[in-house]
C-alpha positions in Angstrom: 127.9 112.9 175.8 125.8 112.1 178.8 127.5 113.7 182.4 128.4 110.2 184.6 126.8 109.7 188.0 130.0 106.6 188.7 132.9 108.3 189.0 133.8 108.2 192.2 131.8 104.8 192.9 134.0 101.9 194.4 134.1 98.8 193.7 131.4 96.0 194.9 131.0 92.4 194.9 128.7 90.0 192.8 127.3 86.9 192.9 126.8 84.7 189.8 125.6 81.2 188.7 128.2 78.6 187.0 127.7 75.5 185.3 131.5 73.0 186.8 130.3 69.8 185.4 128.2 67.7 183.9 125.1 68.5 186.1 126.8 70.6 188.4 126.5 74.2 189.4 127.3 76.8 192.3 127.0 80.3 193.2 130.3 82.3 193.0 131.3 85.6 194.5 133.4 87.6 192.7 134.9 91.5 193.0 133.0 94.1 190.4 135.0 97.4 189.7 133.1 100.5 189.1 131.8 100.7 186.2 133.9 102.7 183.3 132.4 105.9 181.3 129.7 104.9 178.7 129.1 101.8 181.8 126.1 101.0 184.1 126.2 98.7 187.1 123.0 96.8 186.9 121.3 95.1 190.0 119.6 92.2 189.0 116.1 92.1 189.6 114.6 88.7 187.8 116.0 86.4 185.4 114.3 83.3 183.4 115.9 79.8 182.8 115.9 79.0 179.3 115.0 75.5 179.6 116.3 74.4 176.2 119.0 75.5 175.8 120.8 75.9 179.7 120.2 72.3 179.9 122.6 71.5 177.2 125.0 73.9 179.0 124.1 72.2 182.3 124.6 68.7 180.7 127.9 69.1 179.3 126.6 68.5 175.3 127.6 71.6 173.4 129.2 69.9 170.4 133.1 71.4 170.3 133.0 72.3 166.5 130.2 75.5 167.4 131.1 76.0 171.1 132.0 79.6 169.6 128.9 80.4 167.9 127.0 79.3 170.5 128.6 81.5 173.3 125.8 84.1 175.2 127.2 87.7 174.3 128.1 87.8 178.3 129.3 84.4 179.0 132.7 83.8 180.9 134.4 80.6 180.6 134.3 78.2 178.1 131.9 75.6 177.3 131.8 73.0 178.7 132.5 74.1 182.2 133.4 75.9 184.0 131.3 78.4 182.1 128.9 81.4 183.3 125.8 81.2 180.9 122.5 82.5 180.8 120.9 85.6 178.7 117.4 86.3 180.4 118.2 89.2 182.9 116.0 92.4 184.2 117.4 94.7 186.4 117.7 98.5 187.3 120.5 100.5 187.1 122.2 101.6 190.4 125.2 103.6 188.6 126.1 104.5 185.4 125.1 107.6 182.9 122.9 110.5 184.3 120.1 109.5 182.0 120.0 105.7 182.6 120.0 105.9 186.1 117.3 104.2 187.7 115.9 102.3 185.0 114.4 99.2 184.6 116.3 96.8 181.7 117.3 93.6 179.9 120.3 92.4 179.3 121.4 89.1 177.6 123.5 88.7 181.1 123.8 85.1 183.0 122.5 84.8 186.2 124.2 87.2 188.4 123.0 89.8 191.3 124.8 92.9 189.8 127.1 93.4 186.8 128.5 96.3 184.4 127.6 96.0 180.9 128.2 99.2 178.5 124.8 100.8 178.2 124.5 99.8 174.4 123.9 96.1 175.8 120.8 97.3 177.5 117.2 97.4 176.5 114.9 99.4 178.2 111.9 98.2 179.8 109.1 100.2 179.0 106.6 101.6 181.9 103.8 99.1 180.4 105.9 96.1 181.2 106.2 94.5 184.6 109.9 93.7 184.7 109.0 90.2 185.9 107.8 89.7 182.2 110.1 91.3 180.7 112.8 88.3 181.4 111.2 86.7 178.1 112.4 89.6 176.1 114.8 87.0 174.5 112.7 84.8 173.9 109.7 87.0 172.0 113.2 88.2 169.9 113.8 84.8 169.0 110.3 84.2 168.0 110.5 87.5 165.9 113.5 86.4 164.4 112.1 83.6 163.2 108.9 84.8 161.2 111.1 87.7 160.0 112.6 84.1 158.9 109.3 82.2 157.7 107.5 85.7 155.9 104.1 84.3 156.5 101.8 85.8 154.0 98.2 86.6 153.7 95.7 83.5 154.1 98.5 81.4 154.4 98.2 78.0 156.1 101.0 77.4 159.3 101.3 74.8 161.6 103.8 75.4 164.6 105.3 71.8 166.5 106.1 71.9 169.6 103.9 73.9 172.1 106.9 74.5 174.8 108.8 78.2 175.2 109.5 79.0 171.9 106.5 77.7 169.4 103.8 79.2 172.1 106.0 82.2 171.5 105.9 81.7 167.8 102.1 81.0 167.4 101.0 83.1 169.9 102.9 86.2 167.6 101.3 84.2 164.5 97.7 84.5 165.8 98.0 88.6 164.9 98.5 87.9 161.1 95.9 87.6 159.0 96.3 83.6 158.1 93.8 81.2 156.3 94.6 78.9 159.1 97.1 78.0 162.6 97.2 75.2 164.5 99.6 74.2 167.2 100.6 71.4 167.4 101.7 69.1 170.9 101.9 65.6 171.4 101.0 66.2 175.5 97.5 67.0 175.3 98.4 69.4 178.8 99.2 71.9 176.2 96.0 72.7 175.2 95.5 74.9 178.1 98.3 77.0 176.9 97.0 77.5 173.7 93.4 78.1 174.9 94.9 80.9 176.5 96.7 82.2 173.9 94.0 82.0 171.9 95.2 79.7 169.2 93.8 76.2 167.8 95.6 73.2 169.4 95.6 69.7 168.3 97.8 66.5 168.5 100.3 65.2 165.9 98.4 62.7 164.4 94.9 65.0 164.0 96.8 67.9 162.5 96.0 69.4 158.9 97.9 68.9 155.6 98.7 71.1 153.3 101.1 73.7 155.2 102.5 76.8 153.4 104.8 77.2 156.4 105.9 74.8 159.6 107.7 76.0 162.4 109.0 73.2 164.2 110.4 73.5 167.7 109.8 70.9 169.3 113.0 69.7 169.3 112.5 66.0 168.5 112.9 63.9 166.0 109.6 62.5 165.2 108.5 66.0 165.2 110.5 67.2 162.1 109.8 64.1 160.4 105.4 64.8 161.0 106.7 68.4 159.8 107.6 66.8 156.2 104.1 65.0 156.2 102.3 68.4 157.2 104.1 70.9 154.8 102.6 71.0 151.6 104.5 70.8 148.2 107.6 73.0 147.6 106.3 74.4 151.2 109.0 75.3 153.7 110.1 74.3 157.4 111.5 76.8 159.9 113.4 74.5 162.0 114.1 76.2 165.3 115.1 73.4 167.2 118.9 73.3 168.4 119.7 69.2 168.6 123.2 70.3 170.1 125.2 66.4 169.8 121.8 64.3 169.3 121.5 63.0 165.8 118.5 62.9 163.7 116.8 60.6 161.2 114.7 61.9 158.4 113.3 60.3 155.6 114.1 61.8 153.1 113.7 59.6 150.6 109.3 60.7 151.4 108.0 63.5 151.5 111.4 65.4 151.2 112.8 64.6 147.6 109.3 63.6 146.1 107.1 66.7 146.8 110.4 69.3 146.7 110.5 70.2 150.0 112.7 73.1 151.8 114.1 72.9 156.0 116.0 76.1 156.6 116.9 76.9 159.8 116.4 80.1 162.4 118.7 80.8 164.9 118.0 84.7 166.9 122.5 85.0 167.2 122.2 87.2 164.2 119.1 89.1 162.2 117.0 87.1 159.8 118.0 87.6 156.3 115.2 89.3 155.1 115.5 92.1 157.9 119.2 92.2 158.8 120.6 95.3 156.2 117.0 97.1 157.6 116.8 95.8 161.2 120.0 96.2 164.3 119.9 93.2 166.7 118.9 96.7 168.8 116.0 97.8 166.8 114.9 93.7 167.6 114.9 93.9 171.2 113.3 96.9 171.1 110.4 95.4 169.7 110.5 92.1 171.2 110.5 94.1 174.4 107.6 96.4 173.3 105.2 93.2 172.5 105.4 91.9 176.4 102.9 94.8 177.3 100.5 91.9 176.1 99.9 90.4 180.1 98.8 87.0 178.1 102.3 86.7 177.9 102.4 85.5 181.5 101.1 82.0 181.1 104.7 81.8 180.3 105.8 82.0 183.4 105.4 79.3 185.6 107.1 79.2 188.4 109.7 81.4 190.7 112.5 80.5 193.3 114.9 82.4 194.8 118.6 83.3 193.5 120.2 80.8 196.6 117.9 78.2 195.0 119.5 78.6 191.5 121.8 75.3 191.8 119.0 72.9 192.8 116.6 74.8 190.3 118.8 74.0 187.4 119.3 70.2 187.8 115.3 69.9 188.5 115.0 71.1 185.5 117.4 68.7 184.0 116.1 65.7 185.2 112.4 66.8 184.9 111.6 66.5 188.7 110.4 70.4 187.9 108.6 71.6 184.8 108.7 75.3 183.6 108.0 76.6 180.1 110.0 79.6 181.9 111.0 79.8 185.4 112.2 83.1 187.1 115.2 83.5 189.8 114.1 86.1 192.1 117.2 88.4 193.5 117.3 89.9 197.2 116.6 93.2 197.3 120.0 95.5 197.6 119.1 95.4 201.3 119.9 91.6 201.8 123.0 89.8 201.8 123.3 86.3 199.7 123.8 83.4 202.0 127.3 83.1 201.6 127.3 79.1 203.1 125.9 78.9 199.3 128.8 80.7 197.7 132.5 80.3 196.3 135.0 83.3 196.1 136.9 83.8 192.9 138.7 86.4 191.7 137.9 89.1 189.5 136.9 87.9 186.1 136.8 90.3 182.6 133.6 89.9 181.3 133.6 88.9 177.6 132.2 91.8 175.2 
């Protein structure tokens, strides 16, 4: 067992982002013990905003029958407020273990300026990968997930809807196979720039090709799915990665659905695709995911930063769509500075949930 650097640490204090309302959020201070044996205390360096889903969190419409399922692996609280959410974190570990000390790593954490995590939550960041990047480690491991998911084949045909976060992540990760054709697929023709630079084809709804062995849709809408029907060809299959959370959906399914035999199965990263899970750990899938960001084409992903204090007002320009992001980054204050404490709420000590 590796000798512990922590034992005679004290305790510190933390600051971390909540969602209180419909729309609402604030910073919170709280009291952090020192971390445990087999514990690291990580000081938050960077994390991203995933847009999709935080903005259900933020807007109070994470249906009650799959609040569980849906829970980050860190989140305190319960949805839908107050809750502490998030799962895009990078940081560097002030104490903890002899032989993590120092590093750089990921955590599926919310946003918070320091926390302690047992080191088997961590990933680490490898040299070749700015840590600023690496807060889309969860998001390239949900794009993993879902072609361990869709098993694209050789010369096969894919279309991927929905050119936000997720299916750039997807297609950009598709346009290393060997496939007979890809297309991506946007209604906003801004997108194209994207997937210029990710070097994939890009076209609109209406001008894309039949005859798909394999649709990823993510784009989250319902007129979306419903072109994915048209697009897929017969017996061909739809990876729906969308989350609709409490919005209901119309499909016709009395088309292309029942006629031409049609499958829609869906991929959600919360546990290992099927096809990989008795040979793959969620680990093993960061791991990768993690690995892949030394790619710097990977940045166009990032598009935009602001500062930890400007968390709250971040999050509902997001919401409201004052602000566009594929991914926004929060910045943290070096060790050095001190969090503007006008901006903050004491609470006590919370256990996080593990």
């Amino acid at each position: 067992m590796s000798k512990s650097t922590n034992t005679s640490q004290a305790a510190t204090t933390a600051t971390a982002y909540w969602t209180v309302g419909p729309e609402q959020g604030e910073l919170r201070r709280e009291e952090l013990p020192a971390p445990g044996p087999g514990e690291a205390l990580v000081r938050s360096l960077y994390s991203g905003i995933s847009k999709g889903t935080e903005m259900v969190v933020h807007n109070a419409r994470v249906p009650d029958c799959i609040a569980e399922e849906m829970a980050a692996p860190h989140q305190e609280g319960a949805f839908p407020s107050p809750v502490k959410f998030g799962y895009l974190s990078v940081g560097v570990i002030e104490q903890g273990p002899a032989d993590w000390q120092g590093k750089t790593v990921f955590c599926l954490y919310p946003h918070q300026d320091r926390y302690i995590v047992p080191v088997e939550s961590l990933t680490e960041v490898p040299d070749g990968v700015p840590a600023r990047r690496a807060v889309l480690t969860g998001t390239v491991e949900t794009a993993v997930n879902a072609l361990w998911e869709a098993g694209p084949r050789l010369g096969d045909r894919v279309a991927v809807i929905g050119a936000g976060l997720v299916g750039g992540m997807v297609a950009k990760l598709l346009a290393a196979f060997p496939l007979g054709r890809l297309q991506l697929i946007d209604v906003d023709p801004a997108k194209r720039a994207l997937a210029e630079t990710l070097g994939v084809d890009f076209c609109h709804p209406d001008d894309a090709a039949p005859d798909c062995d394999i649709v990823i849709h993510c784009s989250a809408s319902e007129s979306g799915l419903q072109r994915a029907l048209q697009l897929v060809g017969d017996e061909g299959e739809i990876i729906e990665m969308s989350w609709y959370a409490d919005r209901l959906v119309t499909l016709p399914l009395g088309e292309d659905f029942h006629a031409r035999r049609l499958s829609i199965r869906a991929s959600q990263v919360g546990v290992v695709a099927r096809a990989r899970r008795h040979r793959r750990s969620t680990a093993d899938r960061l791991n990768l995911a993690v690995s892949l960001l030394a790619d710097p084409v990977f940045d166009a992903f990032l598009t935009g930063t602001s500062s930890f204090g400007e968390l709250p007002d971040v999050v509902q320009r997001l919401s409201d769509g004052s602000l566009d992001a594929l991914c926004h980054v929060i910045d943290y204050p070096a060790a050095s500075d001190s969090t503007d404490k006008d901006t903050t709420t004491d609470v006590p000590a919370t256990e996080t949930t593990r």
